[in-house]
N, C-alpha and C positions, 0 to 999 in steps of 0.2 A: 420465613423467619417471623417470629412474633414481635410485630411493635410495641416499645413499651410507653404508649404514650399517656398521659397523664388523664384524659379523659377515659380509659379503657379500666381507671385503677383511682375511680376520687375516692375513695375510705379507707382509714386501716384497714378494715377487715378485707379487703379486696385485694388488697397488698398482702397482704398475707395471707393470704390463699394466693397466689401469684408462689411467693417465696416459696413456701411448701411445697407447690408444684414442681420447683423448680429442682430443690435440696434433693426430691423425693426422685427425680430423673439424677441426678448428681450420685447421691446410694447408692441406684441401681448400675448405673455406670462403674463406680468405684469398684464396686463389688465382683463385678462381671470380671474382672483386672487380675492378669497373675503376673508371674515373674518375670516371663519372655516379655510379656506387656509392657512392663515399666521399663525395663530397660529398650525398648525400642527409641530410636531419634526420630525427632518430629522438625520439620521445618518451621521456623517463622514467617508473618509476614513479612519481616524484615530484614529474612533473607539468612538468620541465625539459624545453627540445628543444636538441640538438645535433647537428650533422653527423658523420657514421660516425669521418669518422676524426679528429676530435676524441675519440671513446668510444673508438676503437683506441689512441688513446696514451693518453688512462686508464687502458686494462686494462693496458698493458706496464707503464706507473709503479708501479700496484698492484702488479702480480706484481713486482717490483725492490724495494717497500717489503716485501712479505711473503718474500722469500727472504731481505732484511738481516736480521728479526726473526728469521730461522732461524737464521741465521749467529750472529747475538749470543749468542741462546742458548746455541746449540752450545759457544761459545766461552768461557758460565757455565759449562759442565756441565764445563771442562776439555778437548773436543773440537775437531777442527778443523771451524773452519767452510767452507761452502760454496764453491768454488770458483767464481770470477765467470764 
């Protein structure tokens, strides 16, 4: 598993080149995905089972809850925030 620790990624641009890598494995994943797929159940670590794409609209919600909290910041700090 890759670390993500802060000395492996000091620059934006490092960081993103990181992200890209990442989205760009996420696509191909996505993509690779049909019907039978989604609907298959996945366990949690915590012992819950859901179907894939019940966990796929999780992760988007997440990621939507975590760029607002970027945003808000942004927009403590005096900055603009994130564009939707």
């Amino acid at each position: 598993m890759l670390a993500y620790t802060s000395n492996k990624f000091p620059t934006v641009v490092t960081i993103q080149s990181l992200l890209a890598s990442v989205h760009a494995q996420s696509i191909t994943y996505l993509r690779g995905l049909n019907d039978d797929d989604l609907s298959r159940s996945m366990a949690t670590a915590w012992g819950a089972t859901y179907a894939l794409v019940e966990m796929i609209g999780h992760l988007l919600e997440h990621e939507i809850y975590h760029r607002a909290e970027l945003s808000l910041i942004l927009g403590m700090l005096g900055r603009e925030g994130l564009n939707a």
